[in-house]
N, CA and C atoms as an extended XYZ file, in Angstrom:
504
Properties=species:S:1:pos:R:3:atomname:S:1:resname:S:1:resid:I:1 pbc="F F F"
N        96.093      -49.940      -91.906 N   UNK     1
C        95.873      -48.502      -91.804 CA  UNK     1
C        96.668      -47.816      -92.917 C   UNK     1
N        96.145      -46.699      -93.419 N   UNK     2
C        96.892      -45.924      -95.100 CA  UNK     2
C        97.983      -44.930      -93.768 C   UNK     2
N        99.072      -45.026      -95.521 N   UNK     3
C        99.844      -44.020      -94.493 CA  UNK     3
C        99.367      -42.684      -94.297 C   UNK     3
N        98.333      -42.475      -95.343 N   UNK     4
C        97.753      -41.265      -95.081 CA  UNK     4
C        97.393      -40.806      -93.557 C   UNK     4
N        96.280      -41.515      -92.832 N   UNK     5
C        95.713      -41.508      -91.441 CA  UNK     5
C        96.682      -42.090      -90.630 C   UNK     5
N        97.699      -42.768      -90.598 N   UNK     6
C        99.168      -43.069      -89.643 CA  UNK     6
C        99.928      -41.010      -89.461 C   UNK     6
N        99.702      -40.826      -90.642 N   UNK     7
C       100.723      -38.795      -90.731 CA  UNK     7
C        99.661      -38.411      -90.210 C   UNK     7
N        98.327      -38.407      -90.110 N   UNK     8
C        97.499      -37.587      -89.562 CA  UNK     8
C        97.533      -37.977      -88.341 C   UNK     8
N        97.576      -38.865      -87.495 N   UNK     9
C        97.228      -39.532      -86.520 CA  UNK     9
C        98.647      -38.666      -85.431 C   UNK     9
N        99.430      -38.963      -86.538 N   UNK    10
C       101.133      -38.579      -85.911 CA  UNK    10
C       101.221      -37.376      -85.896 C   UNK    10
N       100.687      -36.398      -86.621 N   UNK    11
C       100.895      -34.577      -86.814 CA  UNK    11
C        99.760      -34.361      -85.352 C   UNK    11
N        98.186      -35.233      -85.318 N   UNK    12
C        97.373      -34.585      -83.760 CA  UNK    12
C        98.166      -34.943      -82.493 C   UNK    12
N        99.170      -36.476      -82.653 N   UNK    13
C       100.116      -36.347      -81.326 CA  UNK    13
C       101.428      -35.274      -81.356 C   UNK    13
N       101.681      -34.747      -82.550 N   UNK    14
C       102.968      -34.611      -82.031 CA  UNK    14
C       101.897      -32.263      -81.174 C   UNK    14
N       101.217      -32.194      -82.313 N   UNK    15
C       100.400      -30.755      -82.260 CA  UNK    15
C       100.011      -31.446      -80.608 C   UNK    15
N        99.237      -32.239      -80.399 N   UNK    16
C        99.006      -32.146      -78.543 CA  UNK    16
C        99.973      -32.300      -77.453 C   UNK    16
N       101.185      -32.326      -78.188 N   UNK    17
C       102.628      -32.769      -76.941 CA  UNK    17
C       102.872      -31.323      -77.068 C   UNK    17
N       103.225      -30.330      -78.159 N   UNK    18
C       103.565      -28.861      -78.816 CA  UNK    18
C       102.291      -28.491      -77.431 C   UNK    18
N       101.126      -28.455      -77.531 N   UNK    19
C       100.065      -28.142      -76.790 CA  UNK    19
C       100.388      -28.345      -75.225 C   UNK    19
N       100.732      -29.150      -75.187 N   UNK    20
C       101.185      -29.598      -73.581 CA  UNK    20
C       102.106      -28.458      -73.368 C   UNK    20
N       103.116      -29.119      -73.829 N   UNK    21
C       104.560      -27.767      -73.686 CA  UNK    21
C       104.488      -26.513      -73.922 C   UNK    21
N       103.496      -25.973      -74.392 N   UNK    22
C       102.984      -24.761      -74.365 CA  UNK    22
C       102.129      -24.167      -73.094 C   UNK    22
N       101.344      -24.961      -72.429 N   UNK    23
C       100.745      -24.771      -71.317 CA  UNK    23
C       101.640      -25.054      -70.479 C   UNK    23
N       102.451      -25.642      -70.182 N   UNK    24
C       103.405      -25.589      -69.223 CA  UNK    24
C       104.057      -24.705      -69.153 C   UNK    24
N       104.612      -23.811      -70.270 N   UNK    25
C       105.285      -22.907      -70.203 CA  UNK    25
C       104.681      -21.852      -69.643 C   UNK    25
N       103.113      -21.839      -70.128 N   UNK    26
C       102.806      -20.292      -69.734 CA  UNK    26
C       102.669      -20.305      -68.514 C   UNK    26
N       102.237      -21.868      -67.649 N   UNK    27
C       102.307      -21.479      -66.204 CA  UNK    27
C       103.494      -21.055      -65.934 C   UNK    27
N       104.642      -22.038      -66.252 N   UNK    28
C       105.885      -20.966      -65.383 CA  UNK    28
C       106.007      -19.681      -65.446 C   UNK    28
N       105.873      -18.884      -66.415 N   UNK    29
C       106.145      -17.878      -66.721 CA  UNK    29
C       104.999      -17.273      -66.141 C   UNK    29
N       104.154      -17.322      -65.820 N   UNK    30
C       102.795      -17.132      -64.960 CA  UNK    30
C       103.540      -16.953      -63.336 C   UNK    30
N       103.830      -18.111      -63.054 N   UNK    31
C       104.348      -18.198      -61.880 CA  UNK    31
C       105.674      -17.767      -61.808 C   UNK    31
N       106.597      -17.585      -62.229 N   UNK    32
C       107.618      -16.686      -62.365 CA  UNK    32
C       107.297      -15.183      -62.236 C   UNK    32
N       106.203      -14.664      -62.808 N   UNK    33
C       106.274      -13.639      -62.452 CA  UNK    33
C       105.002      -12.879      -60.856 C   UNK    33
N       105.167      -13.978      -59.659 N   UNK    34
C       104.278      -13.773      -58.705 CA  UNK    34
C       105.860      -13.266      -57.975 C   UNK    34
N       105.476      -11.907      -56.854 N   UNK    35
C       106.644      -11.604      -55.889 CA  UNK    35
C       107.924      -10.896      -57.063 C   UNK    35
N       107.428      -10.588      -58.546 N   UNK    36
C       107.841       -9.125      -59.305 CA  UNK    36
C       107.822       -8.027      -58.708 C   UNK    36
N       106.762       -7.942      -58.675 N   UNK    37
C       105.790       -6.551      -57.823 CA  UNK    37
C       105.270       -5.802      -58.980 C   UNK    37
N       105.084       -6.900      -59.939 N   UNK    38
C       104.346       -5.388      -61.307 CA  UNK    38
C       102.840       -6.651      -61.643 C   UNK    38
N       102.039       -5.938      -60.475 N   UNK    39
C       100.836       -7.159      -61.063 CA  UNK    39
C        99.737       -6.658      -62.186 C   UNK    39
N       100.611       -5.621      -62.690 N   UNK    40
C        99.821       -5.649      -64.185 CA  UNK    40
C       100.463       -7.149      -65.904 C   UNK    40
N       101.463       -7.280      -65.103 N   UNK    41
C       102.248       -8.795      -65.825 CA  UNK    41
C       101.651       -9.884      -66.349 C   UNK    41
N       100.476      -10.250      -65.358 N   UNK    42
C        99.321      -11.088      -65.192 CA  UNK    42
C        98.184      -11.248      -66.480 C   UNK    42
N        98.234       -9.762      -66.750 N   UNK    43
C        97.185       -9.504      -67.671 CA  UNK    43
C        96.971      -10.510      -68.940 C   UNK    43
N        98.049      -10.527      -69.347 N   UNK    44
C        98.737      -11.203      -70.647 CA  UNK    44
C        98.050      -12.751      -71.008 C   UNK    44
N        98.260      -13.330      -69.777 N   UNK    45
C        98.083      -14.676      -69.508 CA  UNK    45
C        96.549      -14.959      -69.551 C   UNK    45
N        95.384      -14.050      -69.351 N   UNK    46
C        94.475      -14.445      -69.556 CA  UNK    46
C        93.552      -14.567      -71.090 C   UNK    46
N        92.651      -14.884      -70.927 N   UNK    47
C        91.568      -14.856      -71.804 CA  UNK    47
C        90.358      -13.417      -72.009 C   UNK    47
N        89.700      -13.610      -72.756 N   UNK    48
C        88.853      -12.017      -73.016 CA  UNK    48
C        87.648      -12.574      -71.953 C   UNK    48
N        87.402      -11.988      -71.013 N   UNK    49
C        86.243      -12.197      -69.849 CA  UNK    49
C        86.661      -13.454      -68.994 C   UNK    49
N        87.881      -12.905      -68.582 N   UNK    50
C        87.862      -14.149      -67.605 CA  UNK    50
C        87.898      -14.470      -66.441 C   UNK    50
N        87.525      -15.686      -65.999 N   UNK    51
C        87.403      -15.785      -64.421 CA  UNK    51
C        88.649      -16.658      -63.355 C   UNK    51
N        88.484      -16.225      -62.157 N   UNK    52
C        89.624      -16.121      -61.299 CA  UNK    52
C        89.333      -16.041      -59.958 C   UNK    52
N        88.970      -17.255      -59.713 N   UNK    53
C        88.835      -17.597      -58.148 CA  UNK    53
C        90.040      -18.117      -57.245 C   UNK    53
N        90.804      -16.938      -56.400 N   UNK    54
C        91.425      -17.352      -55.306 CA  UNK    54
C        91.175      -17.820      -53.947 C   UNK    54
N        90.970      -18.136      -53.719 N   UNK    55
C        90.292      -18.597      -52.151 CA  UNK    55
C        88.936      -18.368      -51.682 C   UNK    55
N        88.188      -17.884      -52.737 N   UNK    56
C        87.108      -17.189      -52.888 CA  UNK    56
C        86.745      -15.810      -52.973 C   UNK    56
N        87.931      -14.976      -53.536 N   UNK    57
C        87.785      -13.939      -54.277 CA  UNK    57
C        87.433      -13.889      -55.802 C   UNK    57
N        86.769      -13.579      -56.376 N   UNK    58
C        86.413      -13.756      -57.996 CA  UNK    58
C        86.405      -12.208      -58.586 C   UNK    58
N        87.425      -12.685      -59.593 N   UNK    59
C        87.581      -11.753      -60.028 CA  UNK    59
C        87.230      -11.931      -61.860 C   UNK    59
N        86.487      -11.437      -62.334 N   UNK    60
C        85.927      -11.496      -63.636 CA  UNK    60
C        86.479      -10.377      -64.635 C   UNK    60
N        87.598       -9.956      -64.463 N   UNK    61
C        88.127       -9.220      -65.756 CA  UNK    61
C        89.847       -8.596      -65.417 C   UNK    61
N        90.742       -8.872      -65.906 N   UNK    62
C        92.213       -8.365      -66.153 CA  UNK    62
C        92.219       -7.277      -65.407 C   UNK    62
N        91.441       -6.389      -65.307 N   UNK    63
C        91.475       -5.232      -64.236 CA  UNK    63
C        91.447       -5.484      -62.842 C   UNK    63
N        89.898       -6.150      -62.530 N   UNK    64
C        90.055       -6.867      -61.084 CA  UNK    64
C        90.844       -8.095      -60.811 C   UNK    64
N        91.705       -8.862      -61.658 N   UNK    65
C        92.923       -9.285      -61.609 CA  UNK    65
C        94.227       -8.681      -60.917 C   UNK    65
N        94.424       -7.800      -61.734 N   UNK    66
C        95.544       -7.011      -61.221 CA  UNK    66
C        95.470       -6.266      -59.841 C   UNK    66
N        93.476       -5.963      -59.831 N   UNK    67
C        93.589       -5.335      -58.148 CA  UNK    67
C        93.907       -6.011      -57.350 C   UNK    67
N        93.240       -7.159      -57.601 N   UNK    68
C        93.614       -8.605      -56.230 CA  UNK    68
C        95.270       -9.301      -56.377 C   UNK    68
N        95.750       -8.714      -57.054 N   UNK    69
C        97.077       -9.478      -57.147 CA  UNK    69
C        98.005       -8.290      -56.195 C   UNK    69
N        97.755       -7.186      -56.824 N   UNK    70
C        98.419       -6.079      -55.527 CA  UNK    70
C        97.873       -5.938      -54.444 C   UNK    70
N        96.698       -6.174      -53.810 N   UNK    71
C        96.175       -6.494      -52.821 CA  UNK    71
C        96.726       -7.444      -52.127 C   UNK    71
N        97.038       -8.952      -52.670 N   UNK    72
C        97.998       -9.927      -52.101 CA  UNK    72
C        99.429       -9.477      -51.389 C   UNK    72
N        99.870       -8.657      -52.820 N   UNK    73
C       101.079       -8.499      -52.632 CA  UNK    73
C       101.221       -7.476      -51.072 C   UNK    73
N       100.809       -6.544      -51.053 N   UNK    74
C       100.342       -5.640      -49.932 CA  UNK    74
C       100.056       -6.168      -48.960 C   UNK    74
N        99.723       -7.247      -48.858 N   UNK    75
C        99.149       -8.388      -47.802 CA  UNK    75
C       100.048       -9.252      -46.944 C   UNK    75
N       100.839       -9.386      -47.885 N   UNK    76
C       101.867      -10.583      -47.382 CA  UNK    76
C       102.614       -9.605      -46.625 C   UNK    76
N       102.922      -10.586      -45.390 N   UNK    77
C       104.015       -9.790      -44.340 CA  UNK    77
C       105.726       -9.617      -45.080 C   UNK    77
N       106.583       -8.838      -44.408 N   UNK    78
C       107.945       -8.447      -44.641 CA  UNK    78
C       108.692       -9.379      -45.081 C   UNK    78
N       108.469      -10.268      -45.797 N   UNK    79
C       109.604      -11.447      -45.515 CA  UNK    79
C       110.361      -10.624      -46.895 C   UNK    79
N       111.818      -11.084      -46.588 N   UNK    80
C       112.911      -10.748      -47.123 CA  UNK    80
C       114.024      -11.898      -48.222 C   UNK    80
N       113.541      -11.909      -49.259 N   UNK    81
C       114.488      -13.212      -50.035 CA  UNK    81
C       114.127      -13.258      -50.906 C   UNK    81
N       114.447      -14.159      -51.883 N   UNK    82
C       114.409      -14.749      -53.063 CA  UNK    82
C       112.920      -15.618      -52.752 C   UNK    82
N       111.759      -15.471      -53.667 N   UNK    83
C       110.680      -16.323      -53.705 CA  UNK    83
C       110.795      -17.327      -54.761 C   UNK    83
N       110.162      -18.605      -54.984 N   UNK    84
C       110.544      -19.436      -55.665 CA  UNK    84
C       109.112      -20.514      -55.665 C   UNK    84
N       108.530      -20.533      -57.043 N   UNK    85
C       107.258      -21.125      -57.347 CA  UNK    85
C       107.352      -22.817      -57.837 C   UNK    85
N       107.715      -23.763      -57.344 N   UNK    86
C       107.551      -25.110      -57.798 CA  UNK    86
C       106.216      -25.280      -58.136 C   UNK    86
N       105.887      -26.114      -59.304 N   UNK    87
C       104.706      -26.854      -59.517 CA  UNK    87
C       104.734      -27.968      -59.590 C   UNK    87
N       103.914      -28.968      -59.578 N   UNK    88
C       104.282      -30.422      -59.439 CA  UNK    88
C       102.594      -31.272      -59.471 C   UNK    88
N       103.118      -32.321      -60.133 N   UNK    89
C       101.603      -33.304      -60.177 CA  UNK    89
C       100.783      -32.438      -61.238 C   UNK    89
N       101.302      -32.259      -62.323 N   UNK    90
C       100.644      -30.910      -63.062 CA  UNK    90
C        99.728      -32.213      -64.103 C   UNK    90
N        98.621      -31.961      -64.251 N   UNK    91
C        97.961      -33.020      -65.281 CA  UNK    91
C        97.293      -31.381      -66.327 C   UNK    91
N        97.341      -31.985      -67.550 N   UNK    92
C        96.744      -31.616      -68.611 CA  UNK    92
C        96.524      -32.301      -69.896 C   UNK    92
N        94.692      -31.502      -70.114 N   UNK    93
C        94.298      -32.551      -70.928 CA  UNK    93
C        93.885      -31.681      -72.088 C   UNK    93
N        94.292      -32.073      -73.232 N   UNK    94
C        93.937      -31.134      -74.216 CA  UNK    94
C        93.079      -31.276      -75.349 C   UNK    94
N        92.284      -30.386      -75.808 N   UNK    95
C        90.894      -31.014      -76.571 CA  UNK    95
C        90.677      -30.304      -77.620 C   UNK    95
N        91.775      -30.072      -78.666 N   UNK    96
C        91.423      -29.363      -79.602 CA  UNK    96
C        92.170      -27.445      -79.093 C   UNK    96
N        91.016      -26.478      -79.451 N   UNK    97
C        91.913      -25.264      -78.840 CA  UNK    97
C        91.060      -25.351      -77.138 C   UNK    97
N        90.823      -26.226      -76.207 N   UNK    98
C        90.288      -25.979      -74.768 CA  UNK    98
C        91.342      -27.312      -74.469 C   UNK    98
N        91.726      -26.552      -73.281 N   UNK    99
C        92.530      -27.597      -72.407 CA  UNK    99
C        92.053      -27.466      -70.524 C   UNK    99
N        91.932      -28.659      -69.795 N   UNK   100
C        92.307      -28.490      -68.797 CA  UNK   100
C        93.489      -28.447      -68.125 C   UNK   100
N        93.510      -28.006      -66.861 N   UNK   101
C        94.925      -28.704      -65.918 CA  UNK   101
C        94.806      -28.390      -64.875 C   UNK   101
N        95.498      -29.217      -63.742 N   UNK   102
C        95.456      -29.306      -62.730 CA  UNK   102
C        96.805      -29.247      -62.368 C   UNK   102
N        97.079      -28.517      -61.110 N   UNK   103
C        98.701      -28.652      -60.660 CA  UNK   103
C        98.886      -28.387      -58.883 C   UNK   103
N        99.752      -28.842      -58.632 N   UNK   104
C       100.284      -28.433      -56.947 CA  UNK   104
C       101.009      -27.123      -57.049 C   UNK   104
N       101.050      -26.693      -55.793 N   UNK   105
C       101.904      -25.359      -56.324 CA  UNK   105
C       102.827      -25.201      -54.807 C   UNK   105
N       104.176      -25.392      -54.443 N   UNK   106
C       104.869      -25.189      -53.515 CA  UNK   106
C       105.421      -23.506      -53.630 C   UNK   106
N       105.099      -22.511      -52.610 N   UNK   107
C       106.343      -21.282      -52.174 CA  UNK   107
C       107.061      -21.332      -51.528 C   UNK   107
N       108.367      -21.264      -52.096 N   UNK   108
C       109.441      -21.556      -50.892 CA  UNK   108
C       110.216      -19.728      -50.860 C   UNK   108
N       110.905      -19.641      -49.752 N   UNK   109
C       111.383      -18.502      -49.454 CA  UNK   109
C       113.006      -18.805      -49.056 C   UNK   109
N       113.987      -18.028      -50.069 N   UNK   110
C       115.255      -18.484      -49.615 CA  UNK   110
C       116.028      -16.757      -49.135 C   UNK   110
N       115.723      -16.742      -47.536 N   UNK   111
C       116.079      -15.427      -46.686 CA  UNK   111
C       117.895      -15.350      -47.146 C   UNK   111
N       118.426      -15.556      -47.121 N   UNK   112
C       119.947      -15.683      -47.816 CA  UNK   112
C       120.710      -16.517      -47.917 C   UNK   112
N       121.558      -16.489      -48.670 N   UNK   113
C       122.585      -17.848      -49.131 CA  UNK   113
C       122.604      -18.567      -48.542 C   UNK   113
N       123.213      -18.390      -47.497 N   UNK   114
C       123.109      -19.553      -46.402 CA  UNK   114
C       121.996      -20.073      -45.703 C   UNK   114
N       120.766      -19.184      -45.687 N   UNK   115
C       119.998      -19.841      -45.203 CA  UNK   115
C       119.017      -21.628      -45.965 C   UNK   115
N       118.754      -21.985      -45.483 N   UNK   116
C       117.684      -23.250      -45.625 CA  UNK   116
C       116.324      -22.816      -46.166 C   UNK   116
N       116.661      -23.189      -47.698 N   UNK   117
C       115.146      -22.548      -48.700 CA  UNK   117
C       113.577      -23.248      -47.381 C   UNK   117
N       112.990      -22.392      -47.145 N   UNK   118
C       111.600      -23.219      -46.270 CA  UNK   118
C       110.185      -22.939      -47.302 C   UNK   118
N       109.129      -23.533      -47.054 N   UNK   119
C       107.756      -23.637      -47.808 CA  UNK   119
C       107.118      -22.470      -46.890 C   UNK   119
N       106.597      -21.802      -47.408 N   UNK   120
C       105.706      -20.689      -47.247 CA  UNK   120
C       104.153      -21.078      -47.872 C   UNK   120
N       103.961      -21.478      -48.684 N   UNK   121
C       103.043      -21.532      -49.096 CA  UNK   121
C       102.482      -22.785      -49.841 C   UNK   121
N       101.435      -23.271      -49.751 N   UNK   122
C       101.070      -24.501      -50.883 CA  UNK   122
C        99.492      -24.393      -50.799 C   UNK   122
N        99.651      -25.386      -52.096 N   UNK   123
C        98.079      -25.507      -52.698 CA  UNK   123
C        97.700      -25.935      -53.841 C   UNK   123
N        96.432      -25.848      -54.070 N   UNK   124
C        96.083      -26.516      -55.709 CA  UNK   124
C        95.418      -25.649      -56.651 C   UNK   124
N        95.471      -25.882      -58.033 N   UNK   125
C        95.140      -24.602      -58.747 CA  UNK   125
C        94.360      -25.720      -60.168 C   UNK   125
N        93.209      -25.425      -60.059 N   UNK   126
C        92.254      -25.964      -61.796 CA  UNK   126
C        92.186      -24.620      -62.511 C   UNK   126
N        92.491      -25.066      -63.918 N   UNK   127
C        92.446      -24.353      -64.643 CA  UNK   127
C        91.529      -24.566      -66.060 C   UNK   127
N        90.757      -24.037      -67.231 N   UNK   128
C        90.437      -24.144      -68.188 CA  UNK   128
C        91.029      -22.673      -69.062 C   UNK   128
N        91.942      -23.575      -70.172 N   UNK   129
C        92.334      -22.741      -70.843 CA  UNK   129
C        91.782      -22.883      -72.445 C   UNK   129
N        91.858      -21.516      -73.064 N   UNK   130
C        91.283      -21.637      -74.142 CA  UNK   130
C        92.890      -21.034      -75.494 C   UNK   130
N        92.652      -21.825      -76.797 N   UNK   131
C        93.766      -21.296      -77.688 CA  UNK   131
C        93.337      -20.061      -78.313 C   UNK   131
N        93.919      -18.761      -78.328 N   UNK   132
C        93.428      -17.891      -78.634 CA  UNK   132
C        94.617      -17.208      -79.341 C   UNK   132
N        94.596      -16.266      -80.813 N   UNK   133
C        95.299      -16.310      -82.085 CA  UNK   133
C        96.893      -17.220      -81.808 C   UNK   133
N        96.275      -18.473      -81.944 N   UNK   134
C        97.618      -19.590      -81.721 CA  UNK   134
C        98.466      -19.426      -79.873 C   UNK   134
N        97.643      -18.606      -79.538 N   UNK   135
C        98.629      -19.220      -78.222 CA  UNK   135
C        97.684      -19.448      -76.906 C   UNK   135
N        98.015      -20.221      -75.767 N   UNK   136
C        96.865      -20.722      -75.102 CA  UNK   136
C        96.693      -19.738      -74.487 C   UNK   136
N        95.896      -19.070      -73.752 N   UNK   137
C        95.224      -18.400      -72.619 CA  UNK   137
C        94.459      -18.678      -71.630 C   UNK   137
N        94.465      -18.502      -70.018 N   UNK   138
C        93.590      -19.433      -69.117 CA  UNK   138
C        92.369      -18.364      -68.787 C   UNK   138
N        91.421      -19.291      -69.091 N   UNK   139
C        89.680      -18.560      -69.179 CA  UNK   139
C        89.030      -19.054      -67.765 C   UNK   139
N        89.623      -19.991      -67.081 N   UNK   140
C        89.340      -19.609      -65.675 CA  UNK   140
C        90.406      -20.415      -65.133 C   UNK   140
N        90.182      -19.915      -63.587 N   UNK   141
C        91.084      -20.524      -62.662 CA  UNK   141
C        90.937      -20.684      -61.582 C   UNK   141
N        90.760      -21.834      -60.693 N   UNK   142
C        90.360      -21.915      -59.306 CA  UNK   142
C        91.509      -21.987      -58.488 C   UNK   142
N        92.250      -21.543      -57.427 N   UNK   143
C        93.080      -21.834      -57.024 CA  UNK   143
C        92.825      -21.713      -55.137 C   UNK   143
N        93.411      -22.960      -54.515 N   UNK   144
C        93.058      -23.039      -53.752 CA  UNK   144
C        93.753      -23.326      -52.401 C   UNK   144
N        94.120      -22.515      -51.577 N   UNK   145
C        95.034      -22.401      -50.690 CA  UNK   145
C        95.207      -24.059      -49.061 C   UNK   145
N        96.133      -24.535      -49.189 N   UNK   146
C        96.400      -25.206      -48.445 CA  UNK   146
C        96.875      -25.316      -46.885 C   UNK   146
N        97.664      -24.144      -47.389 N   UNK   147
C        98.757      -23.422      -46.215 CA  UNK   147
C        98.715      -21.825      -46.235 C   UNK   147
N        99.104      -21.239      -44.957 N   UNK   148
C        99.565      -19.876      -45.090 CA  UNK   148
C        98.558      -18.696      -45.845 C   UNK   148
N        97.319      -18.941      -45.689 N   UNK   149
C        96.524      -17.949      -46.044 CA  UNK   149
C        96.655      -16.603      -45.934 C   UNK   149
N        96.568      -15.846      -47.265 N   UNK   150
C        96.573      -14.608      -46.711 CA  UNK   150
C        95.671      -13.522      -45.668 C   UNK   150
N        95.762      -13.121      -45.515 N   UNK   151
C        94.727      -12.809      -44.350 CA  UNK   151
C        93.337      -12.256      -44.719 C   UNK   151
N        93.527      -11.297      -45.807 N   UNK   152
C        93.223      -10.893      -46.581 CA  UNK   152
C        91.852      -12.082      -46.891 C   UNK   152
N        91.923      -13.091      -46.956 N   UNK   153
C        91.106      -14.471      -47.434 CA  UNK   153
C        90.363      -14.933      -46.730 C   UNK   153
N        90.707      -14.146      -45.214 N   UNK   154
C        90.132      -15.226      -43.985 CA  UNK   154
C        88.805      -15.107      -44.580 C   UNK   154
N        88.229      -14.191      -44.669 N   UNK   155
C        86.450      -13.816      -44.705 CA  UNK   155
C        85.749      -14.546      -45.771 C   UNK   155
N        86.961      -14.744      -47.279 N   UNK   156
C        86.490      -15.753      -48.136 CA  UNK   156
C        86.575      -17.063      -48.519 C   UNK   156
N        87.393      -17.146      -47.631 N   UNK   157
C        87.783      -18.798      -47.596 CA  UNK   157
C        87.309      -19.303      -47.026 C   UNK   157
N        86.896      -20.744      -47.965 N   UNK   158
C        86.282      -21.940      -47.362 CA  UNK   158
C        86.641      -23.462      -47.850 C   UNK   158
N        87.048      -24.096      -46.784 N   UNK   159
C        87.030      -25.259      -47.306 CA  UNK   159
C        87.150      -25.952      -48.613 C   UNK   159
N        87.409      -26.572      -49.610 N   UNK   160
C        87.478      -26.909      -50.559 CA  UNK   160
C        87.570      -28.330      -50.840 C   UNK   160
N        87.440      -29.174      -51.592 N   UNK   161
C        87.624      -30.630      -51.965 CA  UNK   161
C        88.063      -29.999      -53.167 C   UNK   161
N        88.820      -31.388      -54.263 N   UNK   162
C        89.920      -31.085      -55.543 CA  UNK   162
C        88.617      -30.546      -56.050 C   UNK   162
N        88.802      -29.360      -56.849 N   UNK   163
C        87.533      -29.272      -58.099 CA  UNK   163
C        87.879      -29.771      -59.434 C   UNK   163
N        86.423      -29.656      -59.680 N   UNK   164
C        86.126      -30.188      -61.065 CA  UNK   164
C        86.186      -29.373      -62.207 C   UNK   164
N        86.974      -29.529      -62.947 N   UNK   165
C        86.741      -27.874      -64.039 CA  UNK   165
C        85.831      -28.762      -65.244 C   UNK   165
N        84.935      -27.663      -65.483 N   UNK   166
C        84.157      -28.618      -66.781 CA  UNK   166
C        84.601      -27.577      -67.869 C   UNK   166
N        83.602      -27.520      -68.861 N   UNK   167
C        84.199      -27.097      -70.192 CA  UNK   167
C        83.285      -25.742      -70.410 C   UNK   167
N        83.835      -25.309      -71.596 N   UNK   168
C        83.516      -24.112      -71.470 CA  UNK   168
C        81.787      -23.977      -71.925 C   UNK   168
């Protein structure tokens, strides 16, 4: 093999690990900012026309984003504490500027110092993201509740098996 195509070979792994670590980040910071209370925050993170299925709410644009995210928030009962977003089992696959991923998503609630952080919430979330002027953006998102539904959901929620995200 020339060393030419060995540096090329080595610049598309090291650009798809950069790619990885970039989508990871924006979820945290995605999920870092759920239980702010400013669900215009959200906006940022998406793509131009994008879609956003929570439990079977769909929401097709940054505007009806932000309604259904204060709607949640409004939703959820009194609880009092520190909220806290784990992700875990996160797979992503990246294809140039379109990536998938898949991740778990634990809420835990820590009521005060002393208390015993507990799970509030879990579930699974597919995503297709697209690279847009150099930084990724997610162009859809299925996310899908395990535990602790909001109530808000009863009427749209249904059942689910893992989904499949295909391409754009």
């Amino acid at each position: 093999m020339s060393d030419t195509l060995e540096q090329t070979d080595a610049l598309k792994l090291v650009q798809e690990v950069r790619d990885r670590m970039a989508i990871e980040e924006l979820f945290v910071r995605y999920y870092s900012g759920l239980g702010s209370g400013d669900p215009d925050a959200f906006g940022g993170f998406f793509a131009e026309n994008p879609e956003l299925d929570v439990n079977g709410i769909v929401c097709r644009s940054t505007e009806e984003i932000r309604t259904m995210y204060a709607e949640v928030d409004a939703d959820k009962p009194n609880l009092i504490g520190q909220f806290r977003m784990m992700l875990t089992n996160l797979i992503i696959e990246v294809d140039g500027d379109t990536a998938r991923a898949q991740m778990l998503w634990t809420q835990t609630l820590n009521e005060t110092i002393k208390s015993v952080p507990r799970f509030i919430e879990q579930g699974r979330e597919y995503d297709l993201l697209v690279k847009q002027g150099g930084r990724w953006k997610i162009k859809k998102r299925v996310v899908i509740a395990d535990s602790n539904l909001p109530d808000m959901m009863d009427k749209t929620y249904t059942p689910r098996a893992d989904y499949q995200m295909s391409s754009l």
